[in-house]
KEKE-3310 file (N, C-alpha, C; in steps of 0.2 Angstrom, whole numbers, plus 5000, padded with zeros to 4 digits):
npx = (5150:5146:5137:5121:5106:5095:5083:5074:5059:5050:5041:5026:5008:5000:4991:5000:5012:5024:5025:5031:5044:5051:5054:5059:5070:5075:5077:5085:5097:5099:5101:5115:5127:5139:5131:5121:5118:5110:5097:5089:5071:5063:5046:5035:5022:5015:5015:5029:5044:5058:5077:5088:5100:5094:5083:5082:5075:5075:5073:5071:5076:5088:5101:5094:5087:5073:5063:5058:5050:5054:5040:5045:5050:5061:5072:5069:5071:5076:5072:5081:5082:5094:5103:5094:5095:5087:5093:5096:5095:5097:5089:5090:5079:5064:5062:5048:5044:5030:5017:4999:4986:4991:5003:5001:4990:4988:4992:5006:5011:5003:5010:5023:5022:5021:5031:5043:5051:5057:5048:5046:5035:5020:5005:5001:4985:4985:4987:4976:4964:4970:4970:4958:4946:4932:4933:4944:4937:4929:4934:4942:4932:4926:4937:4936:4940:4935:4927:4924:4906:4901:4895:4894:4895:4891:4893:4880:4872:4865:4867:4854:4855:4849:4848:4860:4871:4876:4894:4902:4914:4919:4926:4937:4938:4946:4960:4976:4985:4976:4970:4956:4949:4936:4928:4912:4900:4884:4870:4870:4884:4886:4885:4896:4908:4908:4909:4920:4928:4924:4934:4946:4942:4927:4920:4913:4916:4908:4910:4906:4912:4924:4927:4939:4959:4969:4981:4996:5003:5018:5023:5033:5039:5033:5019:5019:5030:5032:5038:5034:5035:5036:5024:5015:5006:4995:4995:4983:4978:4969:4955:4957:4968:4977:4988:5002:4997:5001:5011:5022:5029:5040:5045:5036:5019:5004:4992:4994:5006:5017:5018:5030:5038:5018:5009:5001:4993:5003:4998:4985:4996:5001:4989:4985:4999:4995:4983:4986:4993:4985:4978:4985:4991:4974:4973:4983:4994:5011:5029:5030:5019:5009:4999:4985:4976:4961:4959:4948:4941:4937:4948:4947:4948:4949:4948:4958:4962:4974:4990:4997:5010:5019:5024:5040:5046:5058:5050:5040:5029:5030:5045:5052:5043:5049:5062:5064:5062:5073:5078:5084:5080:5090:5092:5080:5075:5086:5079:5067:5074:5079:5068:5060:5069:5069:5056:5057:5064:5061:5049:5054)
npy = (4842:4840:4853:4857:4847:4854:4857:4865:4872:4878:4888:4880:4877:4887:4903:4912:4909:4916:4926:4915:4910:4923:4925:4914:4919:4927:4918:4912:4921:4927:4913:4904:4899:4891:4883:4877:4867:4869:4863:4866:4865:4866:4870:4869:4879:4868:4858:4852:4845:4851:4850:4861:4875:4885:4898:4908:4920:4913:4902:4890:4887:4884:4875:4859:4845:4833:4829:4824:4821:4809:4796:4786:4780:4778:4782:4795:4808:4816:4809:4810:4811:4806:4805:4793:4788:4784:4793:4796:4807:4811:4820:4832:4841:4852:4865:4874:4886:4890:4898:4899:4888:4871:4874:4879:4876:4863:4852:4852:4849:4835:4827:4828:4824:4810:4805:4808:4817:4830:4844:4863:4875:4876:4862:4849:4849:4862:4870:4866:4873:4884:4890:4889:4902:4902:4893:4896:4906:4901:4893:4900:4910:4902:4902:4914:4926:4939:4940:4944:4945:4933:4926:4911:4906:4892:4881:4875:4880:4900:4917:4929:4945:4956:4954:4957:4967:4982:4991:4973:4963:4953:4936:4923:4910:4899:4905:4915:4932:4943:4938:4935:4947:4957:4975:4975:4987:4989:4979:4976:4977:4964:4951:4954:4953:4940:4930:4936:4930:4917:4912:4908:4903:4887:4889:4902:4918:4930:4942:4957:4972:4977:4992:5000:5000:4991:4980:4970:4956:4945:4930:4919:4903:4889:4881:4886:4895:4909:4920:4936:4947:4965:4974:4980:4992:4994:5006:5016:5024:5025:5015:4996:4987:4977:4965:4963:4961:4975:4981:4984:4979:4979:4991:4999:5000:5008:5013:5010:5010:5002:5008:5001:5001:4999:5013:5015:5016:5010:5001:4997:4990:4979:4971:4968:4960:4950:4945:4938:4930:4921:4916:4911:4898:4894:4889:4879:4882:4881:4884:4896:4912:4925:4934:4945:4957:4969:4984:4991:5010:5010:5004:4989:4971:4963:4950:4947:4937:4925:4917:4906:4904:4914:4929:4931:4939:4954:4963:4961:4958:4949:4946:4958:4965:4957:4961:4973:4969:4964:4953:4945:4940:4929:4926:4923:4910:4901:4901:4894:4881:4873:4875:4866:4854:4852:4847:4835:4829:4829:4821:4808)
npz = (4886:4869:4856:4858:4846:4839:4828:4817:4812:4800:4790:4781:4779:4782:4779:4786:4782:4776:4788:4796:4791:4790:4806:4810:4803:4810:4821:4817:4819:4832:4836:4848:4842:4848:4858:4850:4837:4824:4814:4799:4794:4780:4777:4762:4753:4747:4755:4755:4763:4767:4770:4775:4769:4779:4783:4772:4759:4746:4751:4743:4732:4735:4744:4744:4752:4753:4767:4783:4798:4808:4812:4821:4835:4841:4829:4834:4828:4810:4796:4781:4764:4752:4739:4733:4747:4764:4774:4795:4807:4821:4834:4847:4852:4846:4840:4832:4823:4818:4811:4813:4805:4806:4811:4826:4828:4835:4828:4824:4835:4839:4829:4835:4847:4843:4838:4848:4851:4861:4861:4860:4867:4868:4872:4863:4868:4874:4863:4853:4861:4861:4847:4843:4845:4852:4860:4867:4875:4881:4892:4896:4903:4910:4921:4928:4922:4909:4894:4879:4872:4861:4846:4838:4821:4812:4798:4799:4805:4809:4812:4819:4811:4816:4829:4834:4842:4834:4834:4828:4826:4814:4813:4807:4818:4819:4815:4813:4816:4810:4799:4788:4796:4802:4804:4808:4804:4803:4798:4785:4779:4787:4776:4769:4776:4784:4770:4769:4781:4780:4771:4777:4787:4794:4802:4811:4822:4830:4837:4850:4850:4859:4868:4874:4876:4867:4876:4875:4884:4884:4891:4895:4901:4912:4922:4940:4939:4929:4918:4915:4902:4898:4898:4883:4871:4859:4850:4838:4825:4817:4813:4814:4822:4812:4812:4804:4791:4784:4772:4772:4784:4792:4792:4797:4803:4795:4802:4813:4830:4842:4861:4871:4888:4891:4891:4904:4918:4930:4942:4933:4923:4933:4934:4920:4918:4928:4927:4912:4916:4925:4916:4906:4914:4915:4903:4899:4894:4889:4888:4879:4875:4868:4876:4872:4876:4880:4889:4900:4900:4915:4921:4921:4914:4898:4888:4874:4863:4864:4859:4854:4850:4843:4832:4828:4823:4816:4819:4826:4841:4853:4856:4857:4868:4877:4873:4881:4894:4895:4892:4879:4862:4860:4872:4877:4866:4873:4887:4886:4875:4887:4899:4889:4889:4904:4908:4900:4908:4919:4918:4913)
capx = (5145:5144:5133:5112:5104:5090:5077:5070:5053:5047:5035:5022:5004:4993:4992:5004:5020:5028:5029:5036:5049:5053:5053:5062:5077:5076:5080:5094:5105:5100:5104:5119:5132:5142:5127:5117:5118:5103:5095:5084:5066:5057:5042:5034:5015:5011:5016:5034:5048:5064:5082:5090:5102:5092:5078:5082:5070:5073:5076:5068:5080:5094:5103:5089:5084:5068:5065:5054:5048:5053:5036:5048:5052:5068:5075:5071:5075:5075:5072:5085:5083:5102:5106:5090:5095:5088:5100:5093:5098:5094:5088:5089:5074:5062:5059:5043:5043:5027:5011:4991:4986:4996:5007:5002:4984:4992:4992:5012:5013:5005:5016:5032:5022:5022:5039:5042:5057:5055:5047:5047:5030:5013:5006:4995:4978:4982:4987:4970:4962:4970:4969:4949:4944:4927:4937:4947:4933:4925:4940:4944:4928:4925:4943:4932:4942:4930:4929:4919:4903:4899:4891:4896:4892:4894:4888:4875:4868:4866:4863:4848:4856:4845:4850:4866:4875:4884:4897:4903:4921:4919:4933:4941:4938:4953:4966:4979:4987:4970:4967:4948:4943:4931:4923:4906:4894:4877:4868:4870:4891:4889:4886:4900:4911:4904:4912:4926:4929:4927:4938:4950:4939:4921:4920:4917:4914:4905:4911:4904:4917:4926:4929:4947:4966:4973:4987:4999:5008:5024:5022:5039:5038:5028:5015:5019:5038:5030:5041:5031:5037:5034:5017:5012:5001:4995:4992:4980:4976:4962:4954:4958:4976:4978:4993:5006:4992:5004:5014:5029:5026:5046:5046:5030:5011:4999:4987:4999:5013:5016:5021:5033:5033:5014:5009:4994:4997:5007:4991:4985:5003:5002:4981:4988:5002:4993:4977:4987:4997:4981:4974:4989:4989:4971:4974:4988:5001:5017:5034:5029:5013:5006:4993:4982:4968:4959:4962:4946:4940:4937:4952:4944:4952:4944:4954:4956:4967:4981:4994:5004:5019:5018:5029:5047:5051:5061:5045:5035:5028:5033:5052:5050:5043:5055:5071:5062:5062:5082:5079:5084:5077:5091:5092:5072:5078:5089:5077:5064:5074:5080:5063:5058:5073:5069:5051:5057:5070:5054:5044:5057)
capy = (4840:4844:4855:4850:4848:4856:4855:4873:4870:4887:4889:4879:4878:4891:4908:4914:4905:4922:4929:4909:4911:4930:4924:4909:4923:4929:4915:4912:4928:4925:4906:4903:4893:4888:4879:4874:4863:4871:4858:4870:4863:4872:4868:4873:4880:4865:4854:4848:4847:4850:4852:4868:4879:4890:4902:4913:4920:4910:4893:4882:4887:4881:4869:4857:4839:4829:4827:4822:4821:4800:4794:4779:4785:4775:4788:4802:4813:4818:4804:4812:4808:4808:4801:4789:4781:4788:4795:4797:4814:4814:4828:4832:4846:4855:4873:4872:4891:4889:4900:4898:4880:4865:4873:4880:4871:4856:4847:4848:4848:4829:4824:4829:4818:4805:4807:4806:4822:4836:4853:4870:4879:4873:4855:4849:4851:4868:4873:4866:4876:4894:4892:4892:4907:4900:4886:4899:4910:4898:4891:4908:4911:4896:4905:4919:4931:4943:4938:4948:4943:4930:4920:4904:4902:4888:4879:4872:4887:4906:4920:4932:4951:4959:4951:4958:4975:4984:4986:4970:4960:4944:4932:4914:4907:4898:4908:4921:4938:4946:4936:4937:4950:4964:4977:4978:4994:4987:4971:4976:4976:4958:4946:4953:4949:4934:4928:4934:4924:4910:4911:4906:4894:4885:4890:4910:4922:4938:4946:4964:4979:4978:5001:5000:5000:4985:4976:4964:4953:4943:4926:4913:4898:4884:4882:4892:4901:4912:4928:4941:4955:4972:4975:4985:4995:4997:5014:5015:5033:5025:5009:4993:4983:4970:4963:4957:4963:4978:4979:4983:4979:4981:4997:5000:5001:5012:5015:5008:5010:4999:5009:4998:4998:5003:5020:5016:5017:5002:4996:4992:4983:4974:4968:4965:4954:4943:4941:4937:4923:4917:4917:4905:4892:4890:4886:4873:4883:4880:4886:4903:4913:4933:4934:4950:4960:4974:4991:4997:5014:5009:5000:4982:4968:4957:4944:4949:4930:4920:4917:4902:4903:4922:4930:4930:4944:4957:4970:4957:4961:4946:4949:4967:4965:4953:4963:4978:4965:4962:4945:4947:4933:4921:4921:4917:4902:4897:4897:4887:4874:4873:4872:4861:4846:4852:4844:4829:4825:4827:4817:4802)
capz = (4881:4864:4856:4854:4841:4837:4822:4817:4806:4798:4783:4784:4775:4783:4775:4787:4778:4774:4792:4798:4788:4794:4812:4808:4802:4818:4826:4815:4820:4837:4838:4849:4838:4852:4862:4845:4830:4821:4807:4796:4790:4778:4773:4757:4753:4745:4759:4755:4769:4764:4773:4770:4775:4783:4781:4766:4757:4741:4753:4741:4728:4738:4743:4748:4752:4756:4776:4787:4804:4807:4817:4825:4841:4838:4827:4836:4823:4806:4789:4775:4760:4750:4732:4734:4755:4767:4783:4799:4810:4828:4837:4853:4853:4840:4838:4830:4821:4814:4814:4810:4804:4804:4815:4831:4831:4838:4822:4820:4840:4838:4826:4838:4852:4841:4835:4856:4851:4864:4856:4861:4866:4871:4871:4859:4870:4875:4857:4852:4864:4860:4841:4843:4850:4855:4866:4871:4878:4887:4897:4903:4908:4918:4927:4931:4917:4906:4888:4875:4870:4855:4844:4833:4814:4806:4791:4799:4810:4807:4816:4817:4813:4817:4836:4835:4845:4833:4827:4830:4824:4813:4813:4807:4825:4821:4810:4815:4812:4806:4793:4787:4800:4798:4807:4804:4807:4802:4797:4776:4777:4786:4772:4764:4781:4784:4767:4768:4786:4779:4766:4779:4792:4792:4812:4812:4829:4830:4844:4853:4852:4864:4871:4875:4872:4866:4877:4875:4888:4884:4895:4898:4907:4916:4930:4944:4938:4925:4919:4911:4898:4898:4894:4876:4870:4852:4846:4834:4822:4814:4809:4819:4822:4809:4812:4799:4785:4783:4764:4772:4791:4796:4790:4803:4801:4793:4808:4824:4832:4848:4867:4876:4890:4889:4895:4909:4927:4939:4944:4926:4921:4937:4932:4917:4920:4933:4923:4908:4919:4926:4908:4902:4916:4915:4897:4900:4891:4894:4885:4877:4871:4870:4877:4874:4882:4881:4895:4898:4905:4922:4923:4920:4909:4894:4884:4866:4862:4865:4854:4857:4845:4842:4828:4833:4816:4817:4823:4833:4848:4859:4856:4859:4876:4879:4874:4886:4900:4898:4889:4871:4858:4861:4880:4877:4865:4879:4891:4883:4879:4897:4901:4889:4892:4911:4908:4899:4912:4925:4916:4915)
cpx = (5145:5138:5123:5110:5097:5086:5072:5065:5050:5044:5028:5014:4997:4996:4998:5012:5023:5030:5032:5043:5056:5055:5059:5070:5080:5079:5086:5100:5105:5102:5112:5124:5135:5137:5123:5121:5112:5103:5088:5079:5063:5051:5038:5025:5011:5014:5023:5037:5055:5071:5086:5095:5100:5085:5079:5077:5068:5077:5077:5072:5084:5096:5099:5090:5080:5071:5061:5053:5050:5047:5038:5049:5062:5075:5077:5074:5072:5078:5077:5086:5090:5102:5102:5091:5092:5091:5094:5097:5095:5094:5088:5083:5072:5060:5055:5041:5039:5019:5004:4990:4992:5003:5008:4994:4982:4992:5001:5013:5010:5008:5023:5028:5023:5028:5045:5051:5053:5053:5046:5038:5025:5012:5000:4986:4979:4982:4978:4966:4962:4970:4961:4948:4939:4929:4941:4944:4931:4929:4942:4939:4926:4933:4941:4936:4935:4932:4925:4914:4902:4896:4896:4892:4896:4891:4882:4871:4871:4864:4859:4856:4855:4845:4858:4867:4880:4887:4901:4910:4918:4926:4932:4939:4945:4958:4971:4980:4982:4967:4960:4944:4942:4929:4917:4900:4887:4877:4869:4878:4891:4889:4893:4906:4910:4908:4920:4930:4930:4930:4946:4948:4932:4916:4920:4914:4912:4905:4908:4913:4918:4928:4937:4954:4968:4983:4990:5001:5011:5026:5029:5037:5032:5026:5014:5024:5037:5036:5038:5034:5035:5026:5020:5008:5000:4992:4991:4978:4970:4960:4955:4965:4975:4987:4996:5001:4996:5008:5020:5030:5035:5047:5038:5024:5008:4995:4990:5002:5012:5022:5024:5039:5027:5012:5002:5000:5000:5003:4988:4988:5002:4994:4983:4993:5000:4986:4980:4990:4990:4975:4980:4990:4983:4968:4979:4994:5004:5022:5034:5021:5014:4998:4991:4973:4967:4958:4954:4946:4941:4940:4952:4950:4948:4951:4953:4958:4974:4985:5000:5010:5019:5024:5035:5051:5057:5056:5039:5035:5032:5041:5054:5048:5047:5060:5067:5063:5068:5082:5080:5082:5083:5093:5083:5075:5080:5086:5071:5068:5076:5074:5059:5063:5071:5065:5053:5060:5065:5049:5048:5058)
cpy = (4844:4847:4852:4852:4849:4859:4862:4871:4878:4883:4886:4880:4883:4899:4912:4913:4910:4925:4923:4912:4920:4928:4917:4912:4923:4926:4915:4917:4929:4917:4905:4897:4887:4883:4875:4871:4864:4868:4862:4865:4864:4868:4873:4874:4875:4856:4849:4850:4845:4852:4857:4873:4884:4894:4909:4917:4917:4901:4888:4882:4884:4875:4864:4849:4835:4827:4827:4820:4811:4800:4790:4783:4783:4779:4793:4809:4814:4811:4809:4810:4811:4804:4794:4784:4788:4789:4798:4805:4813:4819:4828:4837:4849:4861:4874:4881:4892:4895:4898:4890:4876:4867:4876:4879:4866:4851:4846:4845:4837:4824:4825:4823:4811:4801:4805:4812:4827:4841:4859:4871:4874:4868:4855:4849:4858:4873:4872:4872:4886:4896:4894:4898:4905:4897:4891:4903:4906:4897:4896:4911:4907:4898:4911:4926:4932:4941:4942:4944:4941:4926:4916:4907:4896:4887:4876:4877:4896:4909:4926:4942:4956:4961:4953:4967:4980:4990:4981:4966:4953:4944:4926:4914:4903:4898:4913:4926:4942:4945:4933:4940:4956:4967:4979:4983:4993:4982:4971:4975:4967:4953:4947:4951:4943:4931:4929:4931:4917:4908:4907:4900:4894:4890:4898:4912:4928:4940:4953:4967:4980:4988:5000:4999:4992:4985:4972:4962:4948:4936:4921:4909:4894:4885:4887:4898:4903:4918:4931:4949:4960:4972:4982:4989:4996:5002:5017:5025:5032:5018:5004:4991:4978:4968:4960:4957:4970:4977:4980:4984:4980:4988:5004:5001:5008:5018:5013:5008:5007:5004:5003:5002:5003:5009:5020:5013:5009:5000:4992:4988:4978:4969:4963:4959:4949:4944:4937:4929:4919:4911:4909:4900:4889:4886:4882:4878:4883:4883:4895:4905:4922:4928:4942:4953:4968:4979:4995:5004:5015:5005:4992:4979:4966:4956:4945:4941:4930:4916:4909:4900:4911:4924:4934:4935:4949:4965:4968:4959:4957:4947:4958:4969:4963:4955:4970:4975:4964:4956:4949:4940:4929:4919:4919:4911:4898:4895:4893:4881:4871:4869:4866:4852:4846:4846:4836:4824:4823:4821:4810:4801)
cpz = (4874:4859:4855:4852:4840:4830:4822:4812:4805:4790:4784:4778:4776:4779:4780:4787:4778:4780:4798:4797:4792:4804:4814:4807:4806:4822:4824:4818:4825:4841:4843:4845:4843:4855:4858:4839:4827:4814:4805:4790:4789:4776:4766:4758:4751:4749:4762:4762:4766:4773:4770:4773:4778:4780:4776:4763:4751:4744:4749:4736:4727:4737:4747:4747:4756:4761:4778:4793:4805:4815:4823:4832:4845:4834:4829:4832:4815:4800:4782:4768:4755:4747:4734:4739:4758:4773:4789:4804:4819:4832:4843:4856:4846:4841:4833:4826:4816:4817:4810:4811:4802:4810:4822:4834:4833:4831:4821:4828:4842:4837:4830:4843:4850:4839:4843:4856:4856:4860:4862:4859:4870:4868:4867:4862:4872:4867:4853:4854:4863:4852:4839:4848:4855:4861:4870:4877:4884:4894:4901:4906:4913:4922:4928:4928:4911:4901:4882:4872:4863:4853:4839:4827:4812:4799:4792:4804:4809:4811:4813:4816:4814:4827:4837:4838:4839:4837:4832:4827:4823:4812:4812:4816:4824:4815:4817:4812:4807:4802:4791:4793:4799:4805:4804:4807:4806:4801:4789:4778:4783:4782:4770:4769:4782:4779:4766:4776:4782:4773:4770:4787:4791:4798:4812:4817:4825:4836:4844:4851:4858:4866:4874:4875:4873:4871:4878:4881:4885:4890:4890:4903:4906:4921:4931:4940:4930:4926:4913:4908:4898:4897:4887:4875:4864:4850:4841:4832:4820:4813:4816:4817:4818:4809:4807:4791:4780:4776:4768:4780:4794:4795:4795:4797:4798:4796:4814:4825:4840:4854:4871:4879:4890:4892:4898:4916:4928:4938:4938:4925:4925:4935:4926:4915:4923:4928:4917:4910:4921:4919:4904:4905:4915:4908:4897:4897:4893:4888:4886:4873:4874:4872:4878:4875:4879:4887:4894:4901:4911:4925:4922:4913:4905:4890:4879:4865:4864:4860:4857:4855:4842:4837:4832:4828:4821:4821:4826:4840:4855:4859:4858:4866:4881:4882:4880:4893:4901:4895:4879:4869:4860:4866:4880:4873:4870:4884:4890:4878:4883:4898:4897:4889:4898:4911:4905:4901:4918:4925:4920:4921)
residu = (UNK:UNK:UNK:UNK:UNK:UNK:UNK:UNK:UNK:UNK:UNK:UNK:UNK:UNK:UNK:UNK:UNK:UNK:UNK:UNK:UNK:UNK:UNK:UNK:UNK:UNK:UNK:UNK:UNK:UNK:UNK:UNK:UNK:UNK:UNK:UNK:UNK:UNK:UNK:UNK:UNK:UNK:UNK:UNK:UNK:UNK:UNK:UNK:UNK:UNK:UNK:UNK:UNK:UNK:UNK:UNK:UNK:UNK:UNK:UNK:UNK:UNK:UNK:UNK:UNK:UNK:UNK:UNK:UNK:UNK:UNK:UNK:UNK:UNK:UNK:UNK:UNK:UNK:UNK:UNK:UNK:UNK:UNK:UNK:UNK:UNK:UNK:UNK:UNK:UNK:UNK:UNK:UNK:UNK:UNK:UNK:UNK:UNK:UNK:UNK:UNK:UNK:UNK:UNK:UNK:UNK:UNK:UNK:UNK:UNK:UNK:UNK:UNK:UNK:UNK:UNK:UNK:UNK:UNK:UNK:UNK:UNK:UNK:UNK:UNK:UNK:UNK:UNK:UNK:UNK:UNK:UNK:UNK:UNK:UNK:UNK:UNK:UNK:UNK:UNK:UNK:UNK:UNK:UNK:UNK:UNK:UNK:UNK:UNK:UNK:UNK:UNK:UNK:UNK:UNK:UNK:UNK:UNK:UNK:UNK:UNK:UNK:UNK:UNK:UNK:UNK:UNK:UNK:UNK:UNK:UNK:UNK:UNK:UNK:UNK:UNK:UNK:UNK:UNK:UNK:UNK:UNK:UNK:UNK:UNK:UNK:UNK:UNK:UNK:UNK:UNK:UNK:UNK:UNK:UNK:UNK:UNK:UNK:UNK:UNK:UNK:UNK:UNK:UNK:UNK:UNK:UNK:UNK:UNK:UNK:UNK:UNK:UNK:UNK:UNK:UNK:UNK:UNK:UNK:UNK:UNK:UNK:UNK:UNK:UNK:UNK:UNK:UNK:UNK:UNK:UNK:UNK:UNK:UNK:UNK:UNK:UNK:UNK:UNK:UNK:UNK:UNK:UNK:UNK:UNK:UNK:UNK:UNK:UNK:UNK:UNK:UNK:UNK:UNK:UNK:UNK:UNK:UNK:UNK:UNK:UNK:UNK:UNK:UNK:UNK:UNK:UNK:UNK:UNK:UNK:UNK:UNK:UNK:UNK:UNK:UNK:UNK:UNK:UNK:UNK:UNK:UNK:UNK:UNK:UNK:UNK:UNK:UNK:UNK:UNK:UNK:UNK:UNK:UNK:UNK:UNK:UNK:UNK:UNK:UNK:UNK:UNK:UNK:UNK:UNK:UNK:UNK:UNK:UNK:UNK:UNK:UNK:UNK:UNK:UNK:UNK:UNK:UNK:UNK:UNK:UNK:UNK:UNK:UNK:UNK:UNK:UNK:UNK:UNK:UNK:UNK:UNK:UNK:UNK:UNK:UNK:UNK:UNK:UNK:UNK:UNK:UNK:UNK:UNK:UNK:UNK:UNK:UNK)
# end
């Protein structure tokens, strides 16, 4: 058999463009040559999709040309546009290396349904589901998982706060990588929280404080035949963990440095890992996702979120627990797309 072809999409329209792309590198230097034919589509801030040699940091510069997702299911592949025809490219699978909106809140993973190309990761109802927190919370609590306590804002409802616990964490409901969240210590520092949420969604949470150690889990697989990564730990000096808010975040954070594997007993990891499995089946997720939690005191768990496309950089967590586990990033590649031709051999 000769090599397959697979469709790398990096960049993207949500504020997270910048660590797409870094993640998207990654893949590159782990991609297997021998086993791949890797077709690089970048997209731009302002929506374009181009073809390109890769993930550069000046992609757009390069050598580029207009490309598109073909809707046809006929095609299967990739529209090319070359000296005014278009050529068509067929894929055999898409590696979807997209984070925030547009690309891992089912909006690109529709577009690949429709397209009828297999992709890499979770389907578009569980993607839905884990980019809202709100949606998230509920789901895991109807699976008899702890979730921190919140309320909803929209534009059409407010809440009292004067009714609130501080201090409490507003957030995007459905953004990633920290972007517009606050701690707030009274009810004076919320308007200004408040506004800056929804600089990046309509839909904002006001979650309780959660009291204890932030940990990640590192979730592979479908269904039952989950393989779970080390557990993490993030180790914070001051402040809280904003991920990927750092000015020069490869060169490490400010405030946090991540323990892998994390430094709390057996018994914990072991909590950890099976609550975090049960936490992504009863979200449908399939492929890959983090999933992390809160460690409290008396041993107990609660769900901070779930990441379904998580950053795949060079000082990303998912990879990190990964490579601790014995899987390096491109025996993960490997085996999600394993897993996902497996499913579309199952399917047929």
């Amino acid at each position: 058999m000769g090599r397959l072809k697979i469709g790398i999409l990096f960049g993207g329209l949500s504020e997270e463009h910048p660590i797409s792309i870094k993640s998207a590198r990654e893949v590159q230097k782990h991609l297997d040559l021998e086993k791949y034919e890797p077709y690089y589509i970048g997209i731009t801030q302002s929506g374009s999709w181009m073809l390109c040699d890769g993930p550069a940091e000046d992609w757009e510069n390069g050598d580029v040309r207009p490309a598109v997702l073909s809707p046809d299911r006929g095609v299967h592949g990739l529209l090319v546009l070359d000296e005014g025809k278009y050529e068509t490219i067929a894929l055999d699978v898409v590696l979807p290396v997209l984070h925030g909106k547009f690309g891992e809140d089912g909006a690109m993973q529709g577009l690949l349904e429709i397209s009828g190309i297999p992709y890499v990761g979770c389907d578009l109802p569980s993607s839905v589901m884990c980019i809202d927190k709100s949606l998230t919370y509920s789901v895991v609590r109807g699976a008899g998982i702890a979730t921190p306590t919140f309320h909803i804002v929209t534009p059409d409802n407010d809440v009292d706060p004067d009714a609130l616990n501080y201090p409490v964490f507003v957030k995007p409901a459905r953004s990633g990588s920290s972007f517009g969240v606050s701690k707030v210590s009274s009810k004076e520092e919320l308007p200004a929280a408040l506004a800056e949420a929804r600089q990046y969604d309509a839909k904002i949470l006001i979650e309780e404080a959660v009291i204890g150690s932030e940990i990640g889990c590192s979730i592979l697989g479908d269904g039952e035949d989950l393989f779970a990564g080390e557990v993490d730990r993030v180790a914070l000096t001051h402040g809280f963990f904003k991920i990927h808010q750092e000015k020069s975040p490869e060169t490490g954070s400010e405030n946090s440095s991540f323990i892998v594997p994390a430094d709390i007993p057996d018994a914990s990891r072991d909590l950890v890992q099976e609550t975090a499995k049960v936490i992504y089946r009863a979200l449908g997720c399939s492929g890959l996702a983090r999933v992390d939690l809160f460690l409290k005191e008396d041993g107990s768990v609660v769900l901070n979120e779930v990441n379904t496309l998580p950053g795949l950089t060079s000082y990303s967590r998912y990879p990190r627990m990964m490579n601790a586990a014995g899987l390096s990033l491109g025996d993960v590649i490997d085996r999600l797309v394993k897993l996902t031709l497996a499913g579309v051999t199952n399917e047929g």
